[in-house]
PAZAPA-4460 file (N, C-alpha, C; in steps of 0.05 Angstrom, whole numbers, plus 32768, in hexadecimal, padded with zeros to 4 digits):
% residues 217
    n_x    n_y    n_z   ca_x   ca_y   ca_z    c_x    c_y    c_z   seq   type   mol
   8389   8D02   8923   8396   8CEE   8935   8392   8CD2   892B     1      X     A
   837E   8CCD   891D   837C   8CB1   8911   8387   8CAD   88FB     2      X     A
   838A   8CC1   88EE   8397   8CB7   88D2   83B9   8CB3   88E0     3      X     A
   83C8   8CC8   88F8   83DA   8CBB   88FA   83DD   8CA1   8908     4      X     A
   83C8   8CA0   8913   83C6   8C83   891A   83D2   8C6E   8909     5      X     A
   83BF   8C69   88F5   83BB   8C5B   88DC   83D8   8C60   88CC     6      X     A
   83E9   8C79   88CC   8402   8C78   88B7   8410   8C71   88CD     7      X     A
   840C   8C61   88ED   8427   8C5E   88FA   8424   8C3F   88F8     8      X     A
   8409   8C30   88F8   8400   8C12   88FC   8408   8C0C   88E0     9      X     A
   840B   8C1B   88C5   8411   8C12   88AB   842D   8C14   88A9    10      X     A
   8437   8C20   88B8   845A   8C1D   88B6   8463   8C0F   88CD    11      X     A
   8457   8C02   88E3   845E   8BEE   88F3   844E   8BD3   88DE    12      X     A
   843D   8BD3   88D3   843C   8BB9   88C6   8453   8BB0   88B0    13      X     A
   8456   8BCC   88A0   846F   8BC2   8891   8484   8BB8   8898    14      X     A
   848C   8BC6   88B8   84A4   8BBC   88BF   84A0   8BA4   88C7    15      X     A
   8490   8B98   88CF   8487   8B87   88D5   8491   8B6B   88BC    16      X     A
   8483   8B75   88AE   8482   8B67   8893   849D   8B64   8886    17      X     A
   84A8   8B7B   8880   84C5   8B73   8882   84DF   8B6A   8887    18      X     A
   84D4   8B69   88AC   84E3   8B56   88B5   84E0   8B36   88AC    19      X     A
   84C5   8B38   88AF   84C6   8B16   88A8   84CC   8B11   8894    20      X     A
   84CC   8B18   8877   84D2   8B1C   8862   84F0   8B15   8860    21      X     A
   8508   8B28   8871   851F   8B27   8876   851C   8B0C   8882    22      X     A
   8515   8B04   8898   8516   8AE7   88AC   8517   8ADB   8892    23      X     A
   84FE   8AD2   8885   84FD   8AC3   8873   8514   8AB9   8860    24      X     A
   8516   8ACB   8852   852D   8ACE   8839   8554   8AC3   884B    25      X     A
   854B   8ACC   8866   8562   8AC2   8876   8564   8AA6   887A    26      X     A
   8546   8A9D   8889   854D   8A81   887D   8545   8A71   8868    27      X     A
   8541   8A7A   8856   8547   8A6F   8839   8563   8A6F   8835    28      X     A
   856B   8A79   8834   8584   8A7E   8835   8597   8A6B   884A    29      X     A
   8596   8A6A   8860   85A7   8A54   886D   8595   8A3B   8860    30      X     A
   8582   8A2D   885E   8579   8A16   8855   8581   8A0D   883D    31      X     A
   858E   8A21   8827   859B   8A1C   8813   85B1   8A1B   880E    32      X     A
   85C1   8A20   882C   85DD   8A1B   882F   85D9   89FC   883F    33      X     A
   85D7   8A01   8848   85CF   89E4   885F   85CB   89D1   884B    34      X     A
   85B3   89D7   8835   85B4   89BB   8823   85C9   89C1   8812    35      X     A
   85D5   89CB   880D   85F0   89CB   87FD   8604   89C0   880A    36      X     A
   8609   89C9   8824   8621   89B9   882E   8616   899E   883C    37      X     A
   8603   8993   883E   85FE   8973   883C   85FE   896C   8826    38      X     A
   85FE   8973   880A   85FB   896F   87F1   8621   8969   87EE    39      X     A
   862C   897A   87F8   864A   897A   87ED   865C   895E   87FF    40      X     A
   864C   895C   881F   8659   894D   8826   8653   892C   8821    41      X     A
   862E   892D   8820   862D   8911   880B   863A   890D   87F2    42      X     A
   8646   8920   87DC   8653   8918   87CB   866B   890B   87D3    43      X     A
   8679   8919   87DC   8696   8915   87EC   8690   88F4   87F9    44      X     A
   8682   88EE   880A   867C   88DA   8819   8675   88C0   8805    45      X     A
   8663   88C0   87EE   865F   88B7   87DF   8673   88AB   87C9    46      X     A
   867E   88BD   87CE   8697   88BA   87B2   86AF   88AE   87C1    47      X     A
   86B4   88BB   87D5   86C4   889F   87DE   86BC   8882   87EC    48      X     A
   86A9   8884   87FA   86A0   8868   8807   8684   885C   87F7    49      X     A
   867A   886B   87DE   8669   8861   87CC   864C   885E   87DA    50      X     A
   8636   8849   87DB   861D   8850   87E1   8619   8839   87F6    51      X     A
   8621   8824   8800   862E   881C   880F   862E   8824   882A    52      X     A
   864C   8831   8826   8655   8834   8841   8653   8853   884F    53      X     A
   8641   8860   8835   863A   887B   8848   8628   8874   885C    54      X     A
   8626   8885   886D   8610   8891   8877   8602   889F   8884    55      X     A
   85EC   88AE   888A   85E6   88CA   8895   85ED   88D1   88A4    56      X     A
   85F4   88C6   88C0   8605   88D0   88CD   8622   88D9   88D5    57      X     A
   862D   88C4   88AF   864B   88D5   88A8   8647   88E6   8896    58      X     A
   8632   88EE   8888   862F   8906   8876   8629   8921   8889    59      X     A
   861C   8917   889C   861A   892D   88AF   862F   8938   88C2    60      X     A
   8644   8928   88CA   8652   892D   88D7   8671   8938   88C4    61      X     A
   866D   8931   88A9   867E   8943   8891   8670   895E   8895    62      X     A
   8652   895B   888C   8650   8978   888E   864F   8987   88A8    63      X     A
   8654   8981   88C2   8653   898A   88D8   8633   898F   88D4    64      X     A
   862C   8981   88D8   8604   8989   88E7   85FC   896F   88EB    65      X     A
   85DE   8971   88FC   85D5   895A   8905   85C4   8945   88F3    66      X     A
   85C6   8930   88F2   85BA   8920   88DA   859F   891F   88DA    67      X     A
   8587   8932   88F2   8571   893C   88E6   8569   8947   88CF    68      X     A
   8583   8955   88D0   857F   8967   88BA   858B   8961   889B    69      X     A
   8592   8952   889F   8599   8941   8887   857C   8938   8881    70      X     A
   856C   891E   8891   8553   891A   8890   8540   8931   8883    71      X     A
   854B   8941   888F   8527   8952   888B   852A   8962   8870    72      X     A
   854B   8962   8864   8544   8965   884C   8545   8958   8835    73      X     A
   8553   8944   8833   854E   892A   8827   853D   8913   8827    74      X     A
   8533   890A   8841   852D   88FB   884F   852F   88E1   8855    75      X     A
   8548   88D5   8842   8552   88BE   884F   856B   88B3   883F    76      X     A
   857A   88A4   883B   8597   8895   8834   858D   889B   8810    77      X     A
   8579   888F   8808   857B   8893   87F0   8570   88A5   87DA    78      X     A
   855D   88B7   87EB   8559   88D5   87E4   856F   88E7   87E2    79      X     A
   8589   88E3   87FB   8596   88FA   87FA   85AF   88F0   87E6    80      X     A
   85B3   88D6   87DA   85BD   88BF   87C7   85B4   88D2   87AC    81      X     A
   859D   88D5   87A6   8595   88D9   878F   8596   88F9   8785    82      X     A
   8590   8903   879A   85A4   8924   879D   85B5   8927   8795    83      X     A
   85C9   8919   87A1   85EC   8918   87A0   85F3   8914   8780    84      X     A
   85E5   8909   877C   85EF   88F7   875B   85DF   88FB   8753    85      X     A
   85CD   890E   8751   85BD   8920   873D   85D6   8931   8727    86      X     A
   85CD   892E   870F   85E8   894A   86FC   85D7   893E   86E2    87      X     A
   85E0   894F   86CE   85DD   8950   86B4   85F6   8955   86A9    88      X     A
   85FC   893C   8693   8617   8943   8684   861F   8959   8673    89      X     A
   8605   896A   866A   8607   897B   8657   8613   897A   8642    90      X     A
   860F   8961   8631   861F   895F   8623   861F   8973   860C    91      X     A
   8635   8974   85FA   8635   8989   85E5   8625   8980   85CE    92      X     A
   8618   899A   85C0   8602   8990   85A9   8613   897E   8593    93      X     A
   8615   8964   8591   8626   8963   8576   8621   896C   8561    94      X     A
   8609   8970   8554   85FC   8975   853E   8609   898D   8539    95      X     A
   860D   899D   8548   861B   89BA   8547   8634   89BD   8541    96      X     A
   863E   89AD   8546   865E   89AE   854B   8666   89A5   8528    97      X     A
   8682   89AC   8521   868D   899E   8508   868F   8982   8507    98      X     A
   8689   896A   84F2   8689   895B   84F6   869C   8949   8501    99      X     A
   86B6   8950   84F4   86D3   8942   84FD   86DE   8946   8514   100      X     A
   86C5   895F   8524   86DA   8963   853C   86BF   895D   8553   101      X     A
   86AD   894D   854C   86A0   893B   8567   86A0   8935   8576   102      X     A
   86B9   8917   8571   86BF   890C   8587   86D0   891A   8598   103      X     A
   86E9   892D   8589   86FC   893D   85A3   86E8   894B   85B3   104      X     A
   86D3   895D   85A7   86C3   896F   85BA   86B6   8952   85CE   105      X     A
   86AF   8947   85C9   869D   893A   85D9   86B5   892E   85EA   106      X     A
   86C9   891F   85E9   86E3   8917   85FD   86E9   892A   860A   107      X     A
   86EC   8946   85FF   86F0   8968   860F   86D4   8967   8622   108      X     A
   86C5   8961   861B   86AE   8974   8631   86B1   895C   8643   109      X     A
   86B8   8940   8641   86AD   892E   8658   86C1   8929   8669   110      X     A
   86D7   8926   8663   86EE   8934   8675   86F4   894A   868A   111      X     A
   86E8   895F   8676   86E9   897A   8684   86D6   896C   86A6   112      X     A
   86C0   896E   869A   86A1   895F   86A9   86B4   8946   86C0   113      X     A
   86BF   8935   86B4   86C0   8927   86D1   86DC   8931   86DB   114      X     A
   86EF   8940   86DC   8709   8945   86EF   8706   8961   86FD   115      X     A
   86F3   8977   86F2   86F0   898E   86FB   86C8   899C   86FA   116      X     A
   86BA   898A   8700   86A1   898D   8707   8692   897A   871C   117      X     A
   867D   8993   8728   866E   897A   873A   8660   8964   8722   118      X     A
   865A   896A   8712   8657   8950   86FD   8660   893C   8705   119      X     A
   8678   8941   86FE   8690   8932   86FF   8686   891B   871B   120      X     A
   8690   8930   872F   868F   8922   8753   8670   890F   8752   121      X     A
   8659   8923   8749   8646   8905   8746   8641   88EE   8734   122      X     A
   8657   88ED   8712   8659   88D6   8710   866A   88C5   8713   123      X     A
   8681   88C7   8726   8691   88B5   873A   867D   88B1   874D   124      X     A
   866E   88B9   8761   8655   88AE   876A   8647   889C   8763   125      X     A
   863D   889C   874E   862B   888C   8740   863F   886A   8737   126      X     A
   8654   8878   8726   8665   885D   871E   866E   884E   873D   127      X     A
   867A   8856   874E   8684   8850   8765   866F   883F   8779   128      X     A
   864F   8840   876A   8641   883B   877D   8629   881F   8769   129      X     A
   8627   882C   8755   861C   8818   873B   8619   87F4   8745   130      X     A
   8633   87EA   874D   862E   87D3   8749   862E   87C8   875F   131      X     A
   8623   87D8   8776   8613   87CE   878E   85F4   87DD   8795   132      X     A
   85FD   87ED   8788   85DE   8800   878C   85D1   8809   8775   133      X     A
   85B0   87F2   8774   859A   87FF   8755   859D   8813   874B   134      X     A
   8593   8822   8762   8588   8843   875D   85A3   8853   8756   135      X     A
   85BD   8846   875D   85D3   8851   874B   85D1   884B   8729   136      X     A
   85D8   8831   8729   85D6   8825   870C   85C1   882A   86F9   137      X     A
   85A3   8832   870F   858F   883A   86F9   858F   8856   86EC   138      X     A
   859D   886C   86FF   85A3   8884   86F2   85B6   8886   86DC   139      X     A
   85C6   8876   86E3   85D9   8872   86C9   85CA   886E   86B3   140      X     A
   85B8   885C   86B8   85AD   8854   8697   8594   8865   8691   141      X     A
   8590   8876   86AA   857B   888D   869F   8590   889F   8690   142      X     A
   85A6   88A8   8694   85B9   88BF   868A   85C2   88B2   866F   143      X     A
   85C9   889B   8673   85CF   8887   864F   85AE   8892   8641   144      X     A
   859A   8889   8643   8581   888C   8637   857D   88A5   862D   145      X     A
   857B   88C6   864D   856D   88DA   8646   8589   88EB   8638   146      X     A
   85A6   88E6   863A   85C0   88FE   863B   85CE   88F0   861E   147      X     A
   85D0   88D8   8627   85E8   88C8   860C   85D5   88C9   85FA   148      X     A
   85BC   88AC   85F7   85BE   88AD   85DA   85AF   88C0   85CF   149      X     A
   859F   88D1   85D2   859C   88E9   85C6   85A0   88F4   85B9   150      X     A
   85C5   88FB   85C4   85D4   890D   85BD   85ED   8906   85A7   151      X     A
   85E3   88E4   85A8   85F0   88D9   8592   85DD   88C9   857E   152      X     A
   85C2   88CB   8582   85AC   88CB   856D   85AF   88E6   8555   153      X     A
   85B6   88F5   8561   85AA   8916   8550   85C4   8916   853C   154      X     A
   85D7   8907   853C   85EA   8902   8527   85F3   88EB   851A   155      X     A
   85F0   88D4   852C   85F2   88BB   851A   85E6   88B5   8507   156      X     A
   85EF   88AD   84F7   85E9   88A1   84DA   85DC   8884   84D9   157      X     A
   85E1   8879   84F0   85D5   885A   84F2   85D4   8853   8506   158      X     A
   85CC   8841   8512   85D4   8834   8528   85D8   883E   8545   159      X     A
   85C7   8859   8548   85CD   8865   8566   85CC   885C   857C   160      X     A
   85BA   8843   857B   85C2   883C   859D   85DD   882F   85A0   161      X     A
   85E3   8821   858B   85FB   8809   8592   860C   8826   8588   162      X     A
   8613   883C   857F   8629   8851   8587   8630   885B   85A0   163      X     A
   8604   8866   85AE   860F   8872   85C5   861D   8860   85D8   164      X     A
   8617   8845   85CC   861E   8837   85E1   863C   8829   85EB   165      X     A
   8646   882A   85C9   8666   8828   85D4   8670   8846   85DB   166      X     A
   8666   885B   85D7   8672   8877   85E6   8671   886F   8605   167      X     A
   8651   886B   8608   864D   8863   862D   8660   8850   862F   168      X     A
   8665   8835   862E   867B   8826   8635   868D   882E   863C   169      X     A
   86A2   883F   8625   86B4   8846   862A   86C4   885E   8630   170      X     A
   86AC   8872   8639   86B4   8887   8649   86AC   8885   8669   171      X     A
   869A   8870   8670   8699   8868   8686   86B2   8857   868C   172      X     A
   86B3   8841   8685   86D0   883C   8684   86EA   8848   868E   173      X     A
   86ED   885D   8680   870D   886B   8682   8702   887A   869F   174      X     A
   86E9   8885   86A1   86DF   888D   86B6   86E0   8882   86D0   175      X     A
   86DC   8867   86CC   86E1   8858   86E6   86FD   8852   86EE   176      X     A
   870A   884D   86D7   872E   8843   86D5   873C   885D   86E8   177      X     A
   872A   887A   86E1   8741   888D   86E1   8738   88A0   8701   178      X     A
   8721   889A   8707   8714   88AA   8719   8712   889B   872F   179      X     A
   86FC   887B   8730   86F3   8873   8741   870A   8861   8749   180      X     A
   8717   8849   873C   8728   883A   8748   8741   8844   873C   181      X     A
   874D   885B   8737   8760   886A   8738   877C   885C   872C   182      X     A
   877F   8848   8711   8793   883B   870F   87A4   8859   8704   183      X     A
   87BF   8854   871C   87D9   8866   8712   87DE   886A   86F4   184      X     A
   87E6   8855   86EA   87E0   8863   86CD   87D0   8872   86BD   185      X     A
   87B4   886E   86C4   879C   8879   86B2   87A0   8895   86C3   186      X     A
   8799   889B   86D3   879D   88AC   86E1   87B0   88C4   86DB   187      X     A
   87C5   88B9   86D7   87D7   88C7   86D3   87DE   88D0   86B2   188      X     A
   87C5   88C5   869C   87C9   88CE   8685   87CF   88F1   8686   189      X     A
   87D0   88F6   8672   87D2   8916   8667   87B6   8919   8657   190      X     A
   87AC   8928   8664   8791   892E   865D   8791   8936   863F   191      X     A
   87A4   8950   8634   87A6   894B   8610   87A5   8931   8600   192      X     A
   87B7   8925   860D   87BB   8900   85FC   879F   88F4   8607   193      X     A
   8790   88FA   861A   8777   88ED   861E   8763   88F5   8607   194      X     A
   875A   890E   860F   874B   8925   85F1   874E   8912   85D5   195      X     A
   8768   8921   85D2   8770   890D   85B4   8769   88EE   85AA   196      X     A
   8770   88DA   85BC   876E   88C2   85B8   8747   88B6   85BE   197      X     A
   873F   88BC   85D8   8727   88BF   85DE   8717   88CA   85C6   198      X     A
   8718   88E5   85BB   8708   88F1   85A5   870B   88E1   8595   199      X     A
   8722   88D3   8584   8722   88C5   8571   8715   88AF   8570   200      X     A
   8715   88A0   8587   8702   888C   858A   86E9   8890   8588   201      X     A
   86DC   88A3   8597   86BB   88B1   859A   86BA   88B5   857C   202      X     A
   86CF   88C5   8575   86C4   88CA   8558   86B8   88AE   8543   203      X     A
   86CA   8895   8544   86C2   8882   8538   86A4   8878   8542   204      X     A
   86A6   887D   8564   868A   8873   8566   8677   8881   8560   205      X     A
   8674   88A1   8557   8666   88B7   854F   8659   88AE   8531   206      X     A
   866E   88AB   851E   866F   88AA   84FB   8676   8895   84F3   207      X     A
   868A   8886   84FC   869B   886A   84F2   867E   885C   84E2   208      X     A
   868E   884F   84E0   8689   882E   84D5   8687   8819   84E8   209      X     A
   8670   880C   84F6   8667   8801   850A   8670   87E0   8504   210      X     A
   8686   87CE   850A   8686   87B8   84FF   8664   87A1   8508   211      X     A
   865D   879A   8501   8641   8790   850A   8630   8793   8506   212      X     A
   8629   87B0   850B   8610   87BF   8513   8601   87BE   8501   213      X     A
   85E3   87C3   850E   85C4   87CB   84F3   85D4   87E2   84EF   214      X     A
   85C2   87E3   84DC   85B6   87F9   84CC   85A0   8814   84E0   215      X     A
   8590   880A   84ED   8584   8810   84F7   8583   881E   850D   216      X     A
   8580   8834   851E   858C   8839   8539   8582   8826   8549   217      X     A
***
C-alpha cells in the first residue's frame, strides 16, 4: 500500500512539474512576442516622427498594450530608443571577395540592408534622429569605429581611416537623400544604376589613389 502510495505522489509531482514547466515556457513565450511587437512599433514610430516626437504612450498605443509594459521592459524613452536601433551591418568580408568587385559587393549588400531589412528600418532611425538626439549620433560613430573601419582596414593599402570615412559620408548620404527626407528623384533611382555607379565609387574609396592623404592609416 505504500509503495503505491509513493508511485501515485511521484506521478502527481510530475504532473505537477510539468505543468509549470508548460506555464512557464507559455509565458516566455508571450513576453517575447510582447517585446517584439513594442520593438516593431517603436521602430515604425521612430522612423517616422524620429526621437523627438515619439513617445511611450504612442509606441504603446501602435502596439495596442499599456505603456507599463513598455516600461517594465525597457524601462524608459531611451532604453527602448536603443533597442529599436540596435542592428549590425554585417558587412561583407572584403578581404574575401575579388578585388575589382568590392565596391559593387559592398554597394549590393548596403542597399539590399537599408530598402528590405530591419537593418535597414533601424538605420533610418538613427539618421532621422542623429542631429537632435546624442545617443543617436553616438551609435553612429560606434558602428563607423566597430562595422566600417575595420572592414575597410583589412584591405586598404593606406590611409584607412580617411577611406572608411569617405565610404561613411557617402553612403549615409544617399541614405538620408533616399530614405529619410525622401527627395523624388533619389528615390526613384533604379537600384541596378545605383549598384553600378555607387560600387564604382566605393571601389575608388576601397583601392584608388587618395588625392591628399598619408600614407598612414
Amino acid at each position: 500500500m505504500l509503495a503505491i502510495y509513493r508511485a501515485t505522489l511521484v506521478k502527481v509531482n510530475t504532473c505537477w512539474h510539468n505543468a509549470a514547466m508548460a506555464t512557464d515556457t507559455a509565458k516566455s513565450m508571450r513576453s517575447k512576442d510582447t517585446k517584439l511587437r513594442i520593438l516593431a512599433a517603436a521602430r515604425r514610430q521612430f522612423s517616422a516622427g524620429g526621437y523627438e516626437r515619439t513617445t511611450i504612450r504612442g509606441v504603446a498605443a501602435d502596439a495596442a498594450i499599456d505603456p507599463s509594459m513598455v516600461m517594465r521592459y525597457f524601462g524608459n524613452k531611451e532604453g527602448l530608443f536603443a533597442a529599436a536601433a540596435s542592428f549590425d551591418l554585417q558587412l561583407p568580408t572584403l578581404a574575401a571577395l575579388p578585388r575589382r568587385e568590392r565596391g559593387t559587393k559592398l554597394a549590393e549588400h548596403l542597399l539590399r540592408v537599408w530598402g528590405r531589412s530591419q537593418t535597414g528600418h533601424s538605420l533610418i532611425i538613427l539618421l532621422r534622429s542623429a542631429a537632435t538626439n546624442e545617443s543617436a549620433a553616438r551609435r553612429i560613430r560606434q558602428i563607423f569605429r566597430e562595422q566600417v573601419l575595420p572592414a575597410v582596414a583589412a584591405v586598404a593599402v593606406d590611409a584607412a581611416t580617411a577611406r572608411a570615412s569617405l565610404i561613411t559620408s557617402h553612403v549615409l548620404g544617399l541614405a538620408y537623400c533616399r530614405f529619410v527626407i525622401k527627395i523624388p528623384e533619389v528615390a526613384a533611382l533604379n537600384e541596378n544604376l545605383m549598384v553600378a555607379n555607387l560600387g564604382r565609387t566605393l571601389q575608388t574609396y576601397i583601392e584608388g589613389p587618395l588625392l591628399g592623404a598619408k600614407t598612414s592609416g
